[in-house]
N, C-alpha and C positions, 0 to 999 in steps of 0.2 A: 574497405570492409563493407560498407552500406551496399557499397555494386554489387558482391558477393552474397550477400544477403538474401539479394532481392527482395525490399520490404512491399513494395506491391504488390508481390502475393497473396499479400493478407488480407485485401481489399478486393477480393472477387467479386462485389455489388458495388464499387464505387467506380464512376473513371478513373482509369492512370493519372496520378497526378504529375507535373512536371517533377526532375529530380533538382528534390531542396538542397540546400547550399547548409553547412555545416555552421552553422550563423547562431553563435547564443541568444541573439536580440529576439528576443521572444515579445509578443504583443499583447497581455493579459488584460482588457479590461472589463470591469464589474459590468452587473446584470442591469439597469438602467433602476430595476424596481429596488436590486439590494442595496441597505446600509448596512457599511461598514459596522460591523463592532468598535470601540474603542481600544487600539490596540495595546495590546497587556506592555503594561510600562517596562518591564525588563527584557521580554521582545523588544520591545519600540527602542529600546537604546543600545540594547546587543546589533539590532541592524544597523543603528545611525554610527555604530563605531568601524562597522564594516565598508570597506571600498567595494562599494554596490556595483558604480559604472550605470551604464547605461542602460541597461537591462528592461525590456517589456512585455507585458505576456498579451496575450489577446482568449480571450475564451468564450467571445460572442460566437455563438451559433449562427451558423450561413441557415438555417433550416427554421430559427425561431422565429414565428410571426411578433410583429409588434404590438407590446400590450398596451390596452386603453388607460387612459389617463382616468383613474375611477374618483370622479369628483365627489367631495364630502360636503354637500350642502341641506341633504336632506336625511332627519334621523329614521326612525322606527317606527311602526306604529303602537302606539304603547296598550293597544286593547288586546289581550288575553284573547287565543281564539284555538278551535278545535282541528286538528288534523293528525293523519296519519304519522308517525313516526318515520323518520328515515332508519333505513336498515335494520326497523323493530316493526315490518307490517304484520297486523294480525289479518292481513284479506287470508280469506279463506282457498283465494285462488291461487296464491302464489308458487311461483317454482311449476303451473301448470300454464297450457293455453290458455291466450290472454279472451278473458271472456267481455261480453256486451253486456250484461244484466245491470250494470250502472245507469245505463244510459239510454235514452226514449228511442220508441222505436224510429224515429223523425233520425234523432243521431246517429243509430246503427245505423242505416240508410246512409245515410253522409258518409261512416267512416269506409264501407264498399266501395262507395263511389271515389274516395280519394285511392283505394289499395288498387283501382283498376292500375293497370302496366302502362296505359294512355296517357295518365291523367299527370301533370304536371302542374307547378307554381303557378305558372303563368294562368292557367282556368279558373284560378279561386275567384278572381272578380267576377265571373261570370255565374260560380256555384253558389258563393256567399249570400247574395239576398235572398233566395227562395229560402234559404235555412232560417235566414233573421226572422221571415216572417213567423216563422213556426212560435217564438220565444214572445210575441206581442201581442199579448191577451187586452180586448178592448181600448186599444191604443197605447197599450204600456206595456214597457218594455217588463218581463220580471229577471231583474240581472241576476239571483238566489240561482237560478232554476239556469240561466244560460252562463253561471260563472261554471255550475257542476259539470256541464254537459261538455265545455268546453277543455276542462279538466280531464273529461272522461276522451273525447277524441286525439287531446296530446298527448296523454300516458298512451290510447291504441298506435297511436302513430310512431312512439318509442319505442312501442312494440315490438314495430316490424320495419324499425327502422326506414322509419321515413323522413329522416331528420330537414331535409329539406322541405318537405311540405309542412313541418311544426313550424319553424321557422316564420314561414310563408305565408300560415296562419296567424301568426301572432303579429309579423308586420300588419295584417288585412286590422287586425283590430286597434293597432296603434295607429293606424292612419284612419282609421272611423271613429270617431267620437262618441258618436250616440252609443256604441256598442263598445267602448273600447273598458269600462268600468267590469265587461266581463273579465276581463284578464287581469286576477289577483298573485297576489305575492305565491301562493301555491302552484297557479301553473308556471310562471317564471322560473318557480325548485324544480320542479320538471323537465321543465325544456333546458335548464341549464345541465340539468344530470343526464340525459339525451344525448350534449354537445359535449359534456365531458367523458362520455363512453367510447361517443368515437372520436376522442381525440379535441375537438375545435374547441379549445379551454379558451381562448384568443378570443372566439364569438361571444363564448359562453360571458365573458368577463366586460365584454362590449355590448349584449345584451340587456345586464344588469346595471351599468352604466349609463343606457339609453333610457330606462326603467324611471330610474332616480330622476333624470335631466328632466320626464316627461311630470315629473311631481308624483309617481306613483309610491306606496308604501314599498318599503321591500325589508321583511321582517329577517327572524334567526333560520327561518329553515331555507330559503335564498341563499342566503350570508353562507349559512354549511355547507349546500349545496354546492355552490364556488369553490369553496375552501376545498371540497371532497375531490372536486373534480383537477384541478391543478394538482393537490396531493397524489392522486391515482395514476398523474402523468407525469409524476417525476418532477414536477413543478413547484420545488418545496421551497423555496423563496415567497413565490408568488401568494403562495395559500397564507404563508407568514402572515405577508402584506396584507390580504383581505381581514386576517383576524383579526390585526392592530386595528384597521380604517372600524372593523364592525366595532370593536369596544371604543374607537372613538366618538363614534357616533352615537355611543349611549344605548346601542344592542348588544342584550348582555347575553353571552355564547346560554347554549341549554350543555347534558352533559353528552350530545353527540357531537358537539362545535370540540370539544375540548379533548376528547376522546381522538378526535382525526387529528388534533394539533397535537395531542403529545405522539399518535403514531407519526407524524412529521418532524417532531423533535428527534425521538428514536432512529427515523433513517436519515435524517440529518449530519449524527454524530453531535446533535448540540451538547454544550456540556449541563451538568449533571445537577449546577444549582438551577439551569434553567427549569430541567424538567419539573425540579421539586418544586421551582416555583408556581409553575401551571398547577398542580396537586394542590399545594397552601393555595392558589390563588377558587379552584374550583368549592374547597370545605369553606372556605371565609364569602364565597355567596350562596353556599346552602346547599349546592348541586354536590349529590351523594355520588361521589364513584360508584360503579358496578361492576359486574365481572369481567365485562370485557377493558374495563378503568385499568383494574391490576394487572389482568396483563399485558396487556401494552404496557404498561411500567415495569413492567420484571423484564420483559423481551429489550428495553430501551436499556438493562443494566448489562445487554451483553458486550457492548462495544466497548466500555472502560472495563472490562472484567470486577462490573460493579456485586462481587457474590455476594457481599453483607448488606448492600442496601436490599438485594433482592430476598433475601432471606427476610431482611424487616418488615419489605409490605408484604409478602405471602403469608405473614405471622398475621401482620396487621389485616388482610381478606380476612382470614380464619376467625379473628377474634368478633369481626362484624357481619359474623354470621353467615361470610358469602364461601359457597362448597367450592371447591378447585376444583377444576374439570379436566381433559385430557389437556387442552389447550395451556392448561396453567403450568401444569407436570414439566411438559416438552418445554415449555419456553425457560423456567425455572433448570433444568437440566439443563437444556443448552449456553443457560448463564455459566454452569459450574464446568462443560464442559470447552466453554473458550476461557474459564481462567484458569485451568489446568488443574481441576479439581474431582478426578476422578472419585475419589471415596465416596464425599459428599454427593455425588451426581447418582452411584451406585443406592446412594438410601433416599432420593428419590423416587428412584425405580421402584422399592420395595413399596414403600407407604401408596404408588400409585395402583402398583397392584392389589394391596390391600384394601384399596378405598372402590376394588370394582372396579379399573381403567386397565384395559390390557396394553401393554406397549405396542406401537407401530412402529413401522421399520421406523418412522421419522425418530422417535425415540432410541430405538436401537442405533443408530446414526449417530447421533447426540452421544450417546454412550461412547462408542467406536473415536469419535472426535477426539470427548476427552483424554483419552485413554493415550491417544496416535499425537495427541502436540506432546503433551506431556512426555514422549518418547518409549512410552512403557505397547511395544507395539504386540508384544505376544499375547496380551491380555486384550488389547481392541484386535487380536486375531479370536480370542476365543468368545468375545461379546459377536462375532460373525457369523462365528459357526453357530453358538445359541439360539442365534434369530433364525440360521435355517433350521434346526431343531424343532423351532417352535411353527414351523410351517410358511416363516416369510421367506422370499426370495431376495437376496440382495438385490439394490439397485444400482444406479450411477454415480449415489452419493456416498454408498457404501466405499464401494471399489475407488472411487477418487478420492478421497480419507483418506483407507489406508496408504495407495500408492503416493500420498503428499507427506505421509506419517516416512516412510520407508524413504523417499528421497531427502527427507527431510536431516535420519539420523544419516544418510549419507549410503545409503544400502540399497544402492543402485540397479542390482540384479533381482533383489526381491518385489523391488519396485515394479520393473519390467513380467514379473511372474506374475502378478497381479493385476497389471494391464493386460497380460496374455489368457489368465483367467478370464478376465471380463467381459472379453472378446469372445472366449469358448463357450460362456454360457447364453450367448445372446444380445448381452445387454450392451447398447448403443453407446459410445464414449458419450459426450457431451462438452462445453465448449470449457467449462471447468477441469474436465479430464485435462485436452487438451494444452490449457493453460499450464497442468501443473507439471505436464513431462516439458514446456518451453522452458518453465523453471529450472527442471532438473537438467537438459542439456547447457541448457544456456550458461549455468551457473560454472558445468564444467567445461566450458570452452568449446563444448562438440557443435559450434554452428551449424555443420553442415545435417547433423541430425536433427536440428532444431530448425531448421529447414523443412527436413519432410516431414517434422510435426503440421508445420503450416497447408503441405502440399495434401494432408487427410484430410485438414481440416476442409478444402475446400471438394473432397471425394464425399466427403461424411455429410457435406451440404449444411456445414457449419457456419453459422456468422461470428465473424470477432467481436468484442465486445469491450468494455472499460478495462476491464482486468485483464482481457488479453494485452492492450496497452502497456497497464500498469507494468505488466510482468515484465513486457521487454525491457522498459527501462530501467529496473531495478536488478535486469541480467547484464545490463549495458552498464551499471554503476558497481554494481562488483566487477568485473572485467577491467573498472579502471578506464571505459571508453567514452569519454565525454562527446566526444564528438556524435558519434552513432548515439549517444542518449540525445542530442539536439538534434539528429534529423528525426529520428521516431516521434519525438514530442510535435514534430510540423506535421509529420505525415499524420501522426493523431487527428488532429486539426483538420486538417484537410479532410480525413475522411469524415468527418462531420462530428466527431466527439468532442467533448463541451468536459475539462478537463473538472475534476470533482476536490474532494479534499481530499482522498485517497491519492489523486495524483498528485499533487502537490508535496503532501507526503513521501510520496516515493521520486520525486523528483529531488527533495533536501535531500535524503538518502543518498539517491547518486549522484549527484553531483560531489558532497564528503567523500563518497569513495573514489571519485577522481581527484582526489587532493584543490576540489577547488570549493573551500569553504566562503569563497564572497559569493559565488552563484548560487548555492544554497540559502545563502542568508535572503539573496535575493528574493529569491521563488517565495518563500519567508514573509517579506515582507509583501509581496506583491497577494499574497494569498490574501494576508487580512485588508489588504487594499481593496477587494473585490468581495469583502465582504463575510470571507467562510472564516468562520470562527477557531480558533484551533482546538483540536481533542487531545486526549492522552498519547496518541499515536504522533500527534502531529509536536508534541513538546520533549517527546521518546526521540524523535526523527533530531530535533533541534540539536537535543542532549549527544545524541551519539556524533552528530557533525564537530559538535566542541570538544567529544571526548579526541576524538582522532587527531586533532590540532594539538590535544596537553591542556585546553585553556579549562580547567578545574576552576577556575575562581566563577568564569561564567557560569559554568554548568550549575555552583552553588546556587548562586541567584537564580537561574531556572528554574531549578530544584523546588527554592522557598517560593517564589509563584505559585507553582503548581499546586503544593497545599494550600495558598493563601486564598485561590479560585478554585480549591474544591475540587481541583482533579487528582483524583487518589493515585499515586505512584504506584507501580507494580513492580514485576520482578527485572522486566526489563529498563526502570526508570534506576536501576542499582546500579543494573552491573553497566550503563555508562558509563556513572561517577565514578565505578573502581576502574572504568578505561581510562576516564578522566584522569583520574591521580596518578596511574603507572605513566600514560603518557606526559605528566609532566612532572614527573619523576619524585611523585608526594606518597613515596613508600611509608613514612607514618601514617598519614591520612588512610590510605589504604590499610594499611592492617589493623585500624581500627574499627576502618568500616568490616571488612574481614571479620573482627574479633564479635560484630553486634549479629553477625551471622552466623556465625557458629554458637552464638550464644540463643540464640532465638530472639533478640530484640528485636531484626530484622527477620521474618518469617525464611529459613534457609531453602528456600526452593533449589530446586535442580537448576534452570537456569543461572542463578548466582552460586553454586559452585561451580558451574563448569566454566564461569566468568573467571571465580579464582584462580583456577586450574588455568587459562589463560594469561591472565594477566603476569600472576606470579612468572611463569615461563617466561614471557617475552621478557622481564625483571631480571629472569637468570636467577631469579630466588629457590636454588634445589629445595630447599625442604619445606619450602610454602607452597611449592607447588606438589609438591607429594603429598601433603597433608591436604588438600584442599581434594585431590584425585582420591585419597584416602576414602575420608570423610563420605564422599561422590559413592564410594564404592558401600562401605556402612550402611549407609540408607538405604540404600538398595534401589538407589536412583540409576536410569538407564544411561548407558553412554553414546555421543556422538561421534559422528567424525572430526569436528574444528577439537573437542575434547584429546580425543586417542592423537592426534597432529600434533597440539604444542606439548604432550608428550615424549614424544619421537621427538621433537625438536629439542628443548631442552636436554635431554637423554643422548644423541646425537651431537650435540655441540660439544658438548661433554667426551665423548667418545666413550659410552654406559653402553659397548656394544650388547652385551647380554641384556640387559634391561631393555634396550630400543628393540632385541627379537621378543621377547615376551610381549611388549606392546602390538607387535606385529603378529605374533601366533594367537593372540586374542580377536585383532582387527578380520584377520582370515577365519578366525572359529565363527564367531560371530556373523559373520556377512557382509561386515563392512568393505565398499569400495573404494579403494586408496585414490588417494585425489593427489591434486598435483603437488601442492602444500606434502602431501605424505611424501614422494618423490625426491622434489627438493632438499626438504632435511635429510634425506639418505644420502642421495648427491653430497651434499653438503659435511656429514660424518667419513665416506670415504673416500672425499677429495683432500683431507685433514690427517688420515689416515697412514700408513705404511701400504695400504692397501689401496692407492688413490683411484689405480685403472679401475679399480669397480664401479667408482662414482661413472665411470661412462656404462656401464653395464645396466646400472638402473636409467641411467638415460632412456639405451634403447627398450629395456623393459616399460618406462611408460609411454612413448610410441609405439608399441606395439598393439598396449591396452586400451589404445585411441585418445590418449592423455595428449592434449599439445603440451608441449611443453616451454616455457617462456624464455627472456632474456635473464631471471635468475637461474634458472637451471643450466643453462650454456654457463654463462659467465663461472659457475661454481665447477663444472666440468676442465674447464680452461686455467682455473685458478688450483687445482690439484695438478696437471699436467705443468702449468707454469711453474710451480712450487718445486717441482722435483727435476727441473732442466729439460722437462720433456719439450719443446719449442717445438717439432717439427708436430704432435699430434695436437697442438694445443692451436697454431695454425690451422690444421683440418676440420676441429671442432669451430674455430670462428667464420671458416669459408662455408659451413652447415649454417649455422644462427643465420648467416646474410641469405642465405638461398630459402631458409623458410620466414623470409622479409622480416627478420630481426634486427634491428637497428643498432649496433654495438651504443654501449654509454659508457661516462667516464670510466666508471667498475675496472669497464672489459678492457679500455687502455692503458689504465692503470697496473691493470694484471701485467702487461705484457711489460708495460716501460718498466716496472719495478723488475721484472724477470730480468732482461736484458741488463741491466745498469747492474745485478746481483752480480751477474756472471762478469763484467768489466766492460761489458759492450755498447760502450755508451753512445757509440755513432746510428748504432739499431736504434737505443733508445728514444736516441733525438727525432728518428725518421718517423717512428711509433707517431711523437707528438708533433710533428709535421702533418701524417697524415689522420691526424683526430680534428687537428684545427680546419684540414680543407674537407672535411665531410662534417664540419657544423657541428662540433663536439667539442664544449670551452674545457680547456684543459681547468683544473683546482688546482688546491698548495700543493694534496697528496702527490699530482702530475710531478713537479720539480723537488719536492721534496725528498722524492724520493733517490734521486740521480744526486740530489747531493748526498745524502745520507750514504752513498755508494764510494763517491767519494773521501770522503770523511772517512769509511771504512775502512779504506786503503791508504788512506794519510795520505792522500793525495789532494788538500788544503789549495793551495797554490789554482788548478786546474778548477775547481771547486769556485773558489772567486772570478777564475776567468768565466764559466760558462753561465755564474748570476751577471755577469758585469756584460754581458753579449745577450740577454736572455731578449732582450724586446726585438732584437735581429730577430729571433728564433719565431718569438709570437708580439706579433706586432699592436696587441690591448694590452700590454703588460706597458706600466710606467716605469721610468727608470730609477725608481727607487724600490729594488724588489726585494729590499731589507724590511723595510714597512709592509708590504702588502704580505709576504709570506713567511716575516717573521724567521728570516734566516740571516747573521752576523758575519762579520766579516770572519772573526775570530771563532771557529768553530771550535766549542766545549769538548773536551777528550769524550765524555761523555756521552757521545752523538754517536763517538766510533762503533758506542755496544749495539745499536740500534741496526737491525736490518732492512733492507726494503723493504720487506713483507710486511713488516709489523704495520703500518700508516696502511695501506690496504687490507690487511687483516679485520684493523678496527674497523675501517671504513664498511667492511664487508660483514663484520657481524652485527651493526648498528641495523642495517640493509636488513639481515635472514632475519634477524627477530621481529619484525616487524608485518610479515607477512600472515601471519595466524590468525589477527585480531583485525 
């Protein structure tokens, strides 16, 4: 699959990497500077109960320089002194060319002579003393006058980006004594904010390092200065690190120190008592938030879909006086609008145009989001048309919304019509478009369309990104393809991505949907090994790995963590636990939790009834899952495609053929694109049927629609044909499965041994399980049980004990006591005779269909 792929496409700026080997041994280890959180006690014992293995991840960056060991020996200076404000300058010049009026006409002079194109590092020893003399008035030096001056030529030289000759500058004075008292804690914030523009956070951090060693002061605007400059690079460990060392040092942050660490917290994903604590911590030393305080706290509540803490402090700005501005509006909407909270997002809108703020598209955007998760997509179609109304033009962010809103409910073509839009009006996809149509192929199996997603990307002179990553892997973990999710996570690597807690995230994700809950646990533990903390997503991610297993008892305890550290549960930390209990079969648990939903204890969002609406289905619970679908409808909550599926599936199992076309003359009104899940249930209802050959007729209907279609939909095709003696087209249909590299499984030989053995043809039967065992296919009980059951049927007893009493001739794993291992007596019960072959595969097969939905 991975050759077919061809994932080196995606790396048009990197070299080919060699082709990685399908190897789960992953190599993760931590950033040198990160500690560890203490890992959450009920994590830390759900992983130790799990068989981890061997498992390693690696997340060192081939690209990151090595950081300086920033030694804490020397504090602050503790004398109060006057200077400019970081990112609060009142020069009069700013945002224009960088003017000379600071600085003597001796240093204008100087700074020409460094901007010549000639002039390099190496002439400073040769420039530097005719300068000194200028600053030695009567044999003394005045340092006042040459600390200013020297201020003034490093900020020109930031200017115009000379970084190299600041630099070069500031060695000349560290290596001269007499002159070296000019270079204070002020220009060090400079020339670190310099090194952290372009990039050299590593110098910048080795600088101020060398600073301290030399005994120089190095006060809070330094300290910020660092912190800013790592933060600005994505270096949001490291910025951590400086803040802890500053306040150990007894340099107490000002409120720009605190202000860049909680926007570090926020893109963090730290959780949510941290932030608060930074807040308590900033009121209990005096330092008054300000407007840009709030929000950055409102923007840090979008990632837990925190709407009510953010609603508090925007009360709490208001109340002390401080006016909301655009900045407050937007970041407050787009709280309301990642927690699916359209209403409220909408009477933002109003209050900001009342307050004098007119929306920007960024705002309408915002709008548009809410509206498109939430599913309600005809309403983010008409906040679209509004904003051109009002004179905006949609953007990229516009048109990729909606088409992630549209692939999302499963509305595949509308999807595409919106991409085709997009395209017509001009505007450029970008790498997020991109992303979200890899999603929406990916999800339906269309590799090879998910392909020339890739092949624009590199027309459109795209770079991939973290989320391109992410996506693939979480199209590889629904797919069920564990393998392809471990080479993409190498090739990650390889091309220099440095794996985030987003991936990790969607790593526990798929690896659960490959049925392999120890690897996820792993990933798991290796995460807080390396330091990243986990967020709401990351304990959503846990919960849904235990739901899919049945283990409801774990999930509880997750559950109770989560509140107990402050991470407020949302609509997705529900409908786990109601996976959780159906899958382990705690129908009262469940319909309790059910009953606080319908009752409003538990806030009844759209997502947790379409959970219902699933669960119950796969339960086989008819009238909880109507009522739940009901309910869905009532509210006037919009529907999905996994929704209108365990529909048709229940309804289908059932053989509700009227009911399952309503479902279907909706899914077509509507726009919905049938997926393969829809397919299958159909397969499935007229392989069951009187009318079986139809189940092949929807076959080729979803090959036609570019649906591949899997080893459930052959095997359900095969098992309606078997069902009715049809052997010869049910042959045709398995010599198909193998040509589109289908692997038959037990199911598929079951189907057939139980056919043959029905009809008395027990020598076919035997050959059937002859040829499963030499194509690596362990036969089950259902395998032999079913050939006696045929026996039995025919009271033919006798022949029945000969072929248990010869079975290990047949299959050579079998011991010879196959009364023990399959639970079959010498003395076969009359009672066995009512039993048909079908029935042991029947069940076996609809244990299998239900389970495909969720």
């Amino acid at each position: 699959m991975a050759e077919k792929l061809a994932l080196p496409l995606m790396l048009p700026s990197s070299p080919s990497p060699p082709k990685p080997s399908f190897s789960h041994n992953f190599n993760l280890q931590p950033s040198p500077q990160a500690q560890a959180p203490p890992t959450s006690p009920i994590l830390h014992s759900l992983l130790q109960e799990q068989d981890i293995g061997s498992i390693s991840l690696n997340s060192s960056d081939p690209t990151r320089q090595p950081q300086p060991h920033l030694r804490t020996t020397l504090g602050c200076s503790p004398l109060p002194r006057t200077r400019t404000r970081i990112r609060n300058s009142n020069d009069s010049n700013r945002g224009k060319p960088w003017a000379h009026r600071r600085l003597s006409s001796r240093g204008r002079e100087f700074v020409q002579l460094l901007l010549e194109p000639s002039f390099d590092v190496a002439m400073l020893d040769e420039a530097m003393p005719g300068l000194m003399e200028f600053y030695v008035k009567d044999g003394a030096l005045s340092v006042e006058f040459l600390g200013a001056e020297v201020l003034g030529i490093v900020k020109a030289l930031g200017y115009y980006k000379k970084c190299d000759l600041a630099m070069g500058l500031i060695d000349w004075f560290m290596n001269h004594r007499d002159f070296s008292m000019a270079v204070n804690s002020s220009v060090l914030s400079v020339v670190i904010n310099i090194l952290g523009k372009e990039g050299r956070v590593s110098a910048a951090a080795d600088l101020l390092h060398s600073f301290r060693k030399e005994g120089f002061d190095v006060d809070v605007y330094a300290y910020t200065s660092l912190i800013t400059a790592f933060a600005n690079n994505g270096r949001y460990r490291d910025a951590i690190m400086v803040f802890k060392e500053m306040e150990g040092e007894g340099c107490r942050p000002n409120l720009i120190t605190y202000n860049v660490i909680l926007n570090v917290y926020g893109k963090m994903g730290m959780p949510w008592m941290k932030i608060v604590g930074i807040v308590d911590e900033m009121k209990n030393t005096d330092v008054a938030p300000d407007l840009y305080t709030y929000n950055t706290i409102i923007s840090c509540c979008r990632r837990g879909s925190l709407y009510e803490e953010a609603d508090g402090f925007f009360r709490e700005m208001k109340m002390l006086g401080l006016s909301p501005d655009k900045v407050t509006y937007n970041a407050l909407l787009d709280v309301y609008g990642k927690s699916r909270r359209p209403k409220e997002a909408m009477e933002v809108l109003k209050e900001m145009e009342m307050n004098g703020f007119s929306p920007t598209i960024v705002t309408y955007n915002s709008l548009i989001s809410a509206y498109a998760r939430d599913g309600l997509l005809d309403e983010a179609m008409e906040i679209k048309n509004r904003l051109v109304m009002k004179g905006l033009k949609p953007d990229v962010f516009t048109y990729t919304t909606l088409l992630s809103g549209y692939e999302k409910a499963g509305k595949d073509e509308l999807a595409m019509r919106i991409f085709d839009e997009m395209r017509t009006s001009g505007c450029k996809p970008n790498i997020c478009t991109f992303n979200a149509l890899i999603k929406m192929h990916g999800n339906r199996g269309k590799f090879e369309d998910m392909m020339k997603v890739f092949e624009e990307i590199k027309k459109c002179r795209c770079k991939t990104d973290i989320v391109t990553w992410n996506t693939l892997l979480a199209v590889f973990g629904q797919n069920g393809m564990d393998s392809e999710v471990s080479e993409v996570f190498e090739e990650m690597k390889r091309a220099g991505f440095v794996p985030e807690r987003d991936t990790f995230n969607t790593l526990i994700s798929a690896y659960s949907r490959c049925g392999n809950i120890d690897q996820s646990m792993a990933i798991c533990k290796r995460m807080l090994e390396s330091g990243v903390s986990p967020d709401l997503s990351t304990y959503n991610a846990v919960l849904a790995a235990l739901a899919r297993e049945g283990l409801w008892e774990q999930s509880e305890e997750v559950f109770k963590e989560m509140k107990n550290v402050h991470c407020k549960p949302n609509e997705l930390t529900y409908s786990s636990l109601l996976h959780a209990y159906a899958n382990g079969k705690q129908i009262e648990k469940m319909s309790i939790l059910a009953g606080e939903v319908y009752s409003g204890v538990v806030v009844p969002h759209t997502v947790l009834l379409k959970t219902l609406v699933l669960v119950n289905s796969k339960c086989d619970l008819l009238m909880e899952t109507e009522k739940a679908f009901a309910e869905l409808k009532q509210r006037g909550f919009p529907m999905d495609i996994p929704t209108l599926n365990a529909m048709v599936s229940i309804y289908g199992r059932r053989q509700m053929i009227g009911k399952t076309n309503e479902i279907l003359n909706f899914m077509k009104e509507s726009g919905f694109t049938p997926t393969l899940a829809t397919y299958n249930s159909l397969m499935y209802m007229h392989s069951r049927s009187g009318n079986f050959e139809k189940a092949e007729e929807v076959l080729r209907e979803a090959l036609v629609k570019g649906v591949k279609p899997d080893i459930i939909s052959y095997n359900t095709v095969i098992f309606g044909y078997c069902r009715n003696g049809r052997m010869k087209e049910a042959l045709r249909i398995f010599s198909e499965m193998k040509e589109y590299d289908l692997e038959p499984d037990v199911i598929t030989y079951n189907t057939f041994i139980a056919s043959y053995a029905a009809d008395s043809m027990f020598p076919e039967a035997t050959n059937v399980v002859r040829y499963m065992i030499s194509n690596n296919c362990r036969p089950n009980h259902n395998t032999y049980n079913s050939i006696v059951d045929c026996y039995c049927k025919l009271n033919r007893h006798s022949e029945a004990n000969t072929f248990i009493a010869n079975l290990s001739e047949l299959d050579a794993q079998v011991g010879r006591d196959m009364r023990n291992v399959y639970g079959i007596i010498d003395n076969m019960p009359n009672s066995r005779s009512k039993d048909t072959s079908f029935h042991r595969v029947q069940d076996e097969w609809d244990d299998t269909i239900r389970i495909i939905y969720v």
